[in-house]
N, C-alpha and C positions, 0 to 999 in steps of 0.2 A: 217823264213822271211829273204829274202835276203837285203845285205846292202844297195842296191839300194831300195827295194820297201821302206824300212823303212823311207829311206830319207822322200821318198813321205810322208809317213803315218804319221811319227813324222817332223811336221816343224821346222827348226831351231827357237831357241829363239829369240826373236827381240831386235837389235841393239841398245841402245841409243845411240843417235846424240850429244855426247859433248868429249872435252878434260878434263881430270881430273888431277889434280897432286894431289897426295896423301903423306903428310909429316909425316914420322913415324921415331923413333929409328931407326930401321931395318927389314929386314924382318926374321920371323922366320919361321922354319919351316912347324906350324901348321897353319901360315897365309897365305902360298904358295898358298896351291891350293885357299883360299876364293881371292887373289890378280889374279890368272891365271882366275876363273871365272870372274874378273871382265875387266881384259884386252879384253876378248873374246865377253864382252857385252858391250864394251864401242868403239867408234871412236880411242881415241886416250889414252892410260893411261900412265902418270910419274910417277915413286913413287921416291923421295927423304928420302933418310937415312940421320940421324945425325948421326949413327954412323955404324963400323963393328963388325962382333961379337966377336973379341978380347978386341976391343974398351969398350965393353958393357959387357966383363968378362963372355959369355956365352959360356957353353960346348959344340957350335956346333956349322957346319959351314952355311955361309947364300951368299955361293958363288951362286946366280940364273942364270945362263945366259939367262936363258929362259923369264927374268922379265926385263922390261927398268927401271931397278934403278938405282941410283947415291948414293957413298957416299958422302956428305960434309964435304965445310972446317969448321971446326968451334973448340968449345973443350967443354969439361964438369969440373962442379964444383958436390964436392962429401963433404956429413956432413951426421951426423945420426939423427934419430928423434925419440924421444920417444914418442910412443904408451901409451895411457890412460889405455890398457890393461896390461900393466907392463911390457914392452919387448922395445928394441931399432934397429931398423934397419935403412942400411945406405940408403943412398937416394942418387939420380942423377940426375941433371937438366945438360941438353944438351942445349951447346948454339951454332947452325950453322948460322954460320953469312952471309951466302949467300943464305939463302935462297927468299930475294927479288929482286934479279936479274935472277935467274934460272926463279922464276914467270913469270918476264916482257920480257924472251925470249920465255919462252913458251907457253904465253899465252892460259891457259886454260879457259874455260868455268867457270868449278867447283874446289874447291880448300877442298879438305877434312885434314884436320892439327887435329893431335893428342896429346893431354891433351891441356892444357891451357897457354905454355908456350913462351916463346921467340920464336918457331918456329911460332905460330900461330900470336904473335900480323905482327911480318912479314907479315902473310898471309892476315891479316887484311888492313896493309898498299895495301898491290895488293889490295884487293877487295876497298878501298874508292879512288887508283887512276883508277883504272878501272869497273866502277859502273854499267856493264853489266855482270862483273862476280859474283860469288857465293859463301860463305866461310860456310861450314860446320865442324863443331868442331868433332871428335870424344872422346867424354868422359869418357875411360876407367878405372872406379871409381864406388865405391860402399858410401856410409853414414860412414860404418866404416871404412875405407879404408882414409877416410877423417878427421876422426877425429883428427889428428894430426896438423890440419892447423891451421894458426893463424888469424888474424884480417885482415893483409894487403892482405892476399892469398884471402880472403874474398870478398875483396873489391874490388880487381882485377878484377872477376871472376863477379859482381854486376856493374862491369863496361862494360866487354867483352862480355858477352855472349848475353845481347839485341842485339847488335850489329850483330850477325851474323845470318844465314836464316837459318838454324836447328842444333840440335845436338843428334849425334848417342851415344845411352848409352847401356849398358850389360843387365840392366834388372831393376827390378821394385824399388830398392835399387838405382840406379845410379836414376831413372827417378828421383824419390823425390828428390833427391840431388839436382840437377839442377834444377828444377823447384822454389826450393830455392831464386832462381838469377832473374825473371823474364821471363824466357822462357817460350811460351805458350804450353799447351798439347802437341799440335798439331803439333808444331816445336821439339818436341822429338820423335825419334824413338828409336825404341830397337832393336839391331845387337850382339845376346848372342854369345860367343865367340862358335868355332864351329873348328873341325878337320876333316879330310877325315879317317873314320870309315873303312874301308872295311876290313881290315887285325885283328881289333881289333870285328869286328863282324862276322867274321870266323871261332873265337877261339872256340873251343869245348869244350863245358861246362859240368862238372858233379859234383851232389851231396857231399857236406863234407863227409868226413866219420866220424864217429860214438866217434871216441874218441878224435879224431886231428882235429883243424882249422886252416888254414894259412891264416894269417895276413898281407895286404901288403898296403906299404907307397910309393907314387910314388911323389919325389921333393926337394927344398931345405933342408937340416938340420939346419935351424937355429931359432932362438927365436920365430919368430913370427908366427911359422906351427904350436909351442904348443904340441911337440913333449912328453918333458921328464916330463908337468904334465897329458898327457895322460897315457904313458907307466906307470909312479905311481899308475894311479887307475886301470889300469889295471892288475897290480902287487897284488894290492890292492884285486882285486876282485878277481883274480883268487887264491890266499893264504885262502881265507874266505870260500869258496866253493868249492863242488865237481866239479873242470869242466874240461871238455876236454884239451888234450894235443896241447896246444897254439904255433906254431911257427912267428914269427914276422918275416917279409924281410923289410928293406928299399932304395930301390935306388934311389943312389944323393949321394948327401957331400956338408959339408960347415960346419961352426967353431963351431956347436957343436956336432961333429960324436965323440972327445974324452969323451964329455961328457958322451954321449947316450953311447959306449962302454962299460966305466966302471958303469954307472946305472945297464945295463944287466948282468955285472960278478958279481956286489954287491946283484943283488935279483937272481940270478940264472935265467935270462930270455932267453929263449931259440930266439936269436935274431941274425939277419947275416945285415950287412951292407956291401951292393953290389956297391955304391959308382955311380960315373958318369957312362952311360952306353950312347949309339948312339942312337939318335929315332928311328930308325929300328929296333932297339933290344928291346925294350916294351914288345911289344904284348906277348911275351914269359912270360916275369915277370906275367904278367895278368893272362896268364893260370894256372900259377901254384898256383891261389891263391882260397882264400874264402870268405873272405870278403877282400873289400879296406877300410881304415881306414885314414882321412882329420880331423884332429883337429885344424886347423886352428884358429888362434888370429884377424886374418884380411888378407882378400883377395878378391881383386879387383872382380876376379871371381872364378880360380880356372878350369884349364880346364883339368888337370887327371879325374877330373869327367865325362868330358864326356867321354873320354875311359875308365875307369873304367866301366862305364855305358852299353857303348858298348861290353864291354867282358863277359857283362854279372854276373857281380860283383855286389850285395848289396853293398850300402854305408853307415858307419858309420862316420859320417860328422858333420864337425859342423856349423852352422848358421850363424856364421862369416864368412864364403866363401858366395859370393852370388851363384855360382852354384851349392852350397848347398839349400839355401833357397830354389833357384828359382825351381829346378829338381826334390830331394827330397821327396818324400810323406812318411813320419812318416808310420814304419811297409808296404808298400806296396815296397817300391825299396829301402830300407835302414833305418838308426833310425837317429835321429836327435839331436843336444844338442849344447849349448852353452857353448863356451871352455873356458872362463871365469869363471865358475859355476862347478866348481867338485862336487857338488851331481848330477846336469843335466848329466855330463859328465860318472861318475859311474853308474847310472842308465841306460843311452844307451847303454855302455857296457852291464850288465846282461840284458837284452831285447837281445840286439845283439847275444852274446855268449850262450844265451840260448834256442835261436830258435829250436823247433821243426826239426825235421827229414822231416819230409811231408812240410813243409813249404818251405823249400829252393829252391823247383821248382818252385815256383809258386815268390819268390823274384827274382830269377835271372830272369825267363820271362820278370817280371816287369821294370826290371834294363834295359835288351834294350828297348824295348818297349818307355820306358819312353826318350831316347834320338833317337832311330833310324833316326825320321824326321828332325834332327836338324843337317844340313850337312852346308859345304861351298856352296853350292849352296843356301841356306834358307838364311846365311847370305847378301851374293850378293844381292840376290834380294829386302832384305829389303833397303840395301844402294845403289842400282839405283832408289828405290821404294824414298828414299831420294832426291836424283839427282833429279829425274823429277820435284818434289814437288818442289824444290828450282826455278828451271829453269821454 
């Protein structure tokens, strides 16, 4: 079919008729392309950053030129928070302090502001002095993710959220959260986090062999991934039984890579830490692996899963990600457990590690299969499928 007939055959997607400004951190890579889909189906898109990716300590860069974003003035305050799960990580509220003047120049339609903070009550003053526009919260939060909040975070949140015309959550964990505040059903949608898949479902996938499995971690190293009491039972498990020759990769870093190093010399684990790598350089880690393994304490969502998924990798996951929960099916695309619980967590292992030879076709099928349809464009359409509903 040539370019032209196709034109005809497939119609371009239809336009929404509004301005959006869209208030986030930053843009990151994996949000690129779901932001370019939505420039492309929108009149008019702003996206506002609080911050850049130096700013925000992240190992990569978020120079777009191809995207109208702005950085802001503003600054961030930084404190840690202990987790009920027994782990401490730091936290970062972003305060841009201009972002209600950029609004009243720009005048958009719709105003989509992400988490619940300083940015968004801004966005709220735009929406009550101009009451023909629209404030959409985007609520990138799970139950557990939340548990760390206190009363007044509460109360905020029992304040703000009636007040705005819908909000966009990751999935069925975020919905209940919110619904919490008095949002109706109805005013919730769900926008699961989502990457442009093509290079990570190209990867060419074959069989474990027979005596070895490789093991692979893709993300932070630090307390709250639940790193150094998985490798324990894992240690655990493999010292107790006959099992295959285990190799573990994890790429990334952060403060406890010296921990996780000397764990691996002290039980003889056969383990390589690969450290910060380029998003372009992934897909490679992917192939060369056999299962992925997310033991996660708490996470928003978790979107190595979906490449993980995408390459065609079982996941061994834990339930405290929600795109564990959500993706997931116990023995069909991976094993499940809560990383809290080291008999749940030991038990996934032996299941995991002791799969059947004939079975592992029939899991990696499963593993794309199971995310294929979940692209930047699904997300898109669900948050103009938003926009409209507000408007």
């Amino acid at each position: 079919m040539t370019a032209a007939l196709q034109q005809i055959v497939e119609p371009k997607p239809e336009v929404v008729r509004a301005r959006v400004a869209l208030l986030t951190v930053l843009v990151s890579p994996y949000r690129h392309p779901l932001f370019k889909c939505l420039q492309s189906r929108l009149t008019e898109l702003l996206i506002l950053c609080s911050a850049s990716a130096d700013e925000a300590c992240r190992p990569w860069t978020t120079s777009y030129a191809d995207l109208p974003s702005f950085v802001q003035r503003g600054f961030k305050l930084r404190w840690k928070r202990r987790h009920p799960h027994g782990f401490s990580i730091p936290y970062y509220v972003y305060l841009p302090l201009d972002t209600l003047p950029r609004l009243l120049h720009f005048r958009p339609d719709v105003v989509i502001s992400g988490e619940m903070g300083f940015r968004t009550l801004q966005a709220l003053a735009y929406r009550k002095l101009c009451p023909r526009s629209r404030l959409i919260v985007w609520a990138t939060l799970s139950e557990v993710s939340e548990m760390t909040h206190g009363k007044l975070r509460n109360w905020i949140r029992s304040w703000l959220l009636p007040q705005v015309d819908a909000v966009l959550v990751n999935g069925s964990s975020g919905a209940s959260h919110i619904s919490r505040f008095g949002v109706r059903p109805d005013r919730i949608v769900r926008v699961p986090y989502t990457c442009d898949l093509t290079t990570f479902l190209g990867i060419r996938r074959e069989q474990p062999r027979d005596n070895k499995l490789r093991l692979l971690y893709v993300g932070q190293l630090n307390e709250g991934k639940g790193l150094v009491p998985f490798l324990r039972q894992l240690v655990a498990w493999s010292g107790k039984f006959r099992s295959p020759e285990i190799d573990v990769q994890l790429v990334g870093d952060g403060p406890l890579r010296q921990t996780i190093e000397s764990f691996s010399a002290r039980y003889r684990l056969r383990l390589q830490i690969v450290g910060n790598v380029p998003y372009t350089h992934l897909p490679k880690y992917y192939a060369n692996a056999d299962v992925f393994f997310f033991p996660s304490l708490s996470d928003e969502w978790g979107l190595v899963i979906n490449e993980a998924l995408g390459s065609g990798l079982p996941v061994l996951g834990s339930l405290h990600s929600q795109a564990v929960e959500t993706l997931i099916k116990q023995g069909k695309n991976g094993w499940t457990f809560r990383a809290d619980q080291d008999c749940e967590m030991y038990s996934a292992i032996e299941r995991a590690l002791s799969t059947p030879a004939d079975d592992w076709k029939n899991l990696q099928a499963a593993a794309r299969e199971s995310i294929v349809s979940l692209t930047p464009e699904f997300s898109a359409e669900a948050m103009l499928a938003a926009i409209q509903m507000v408007l």
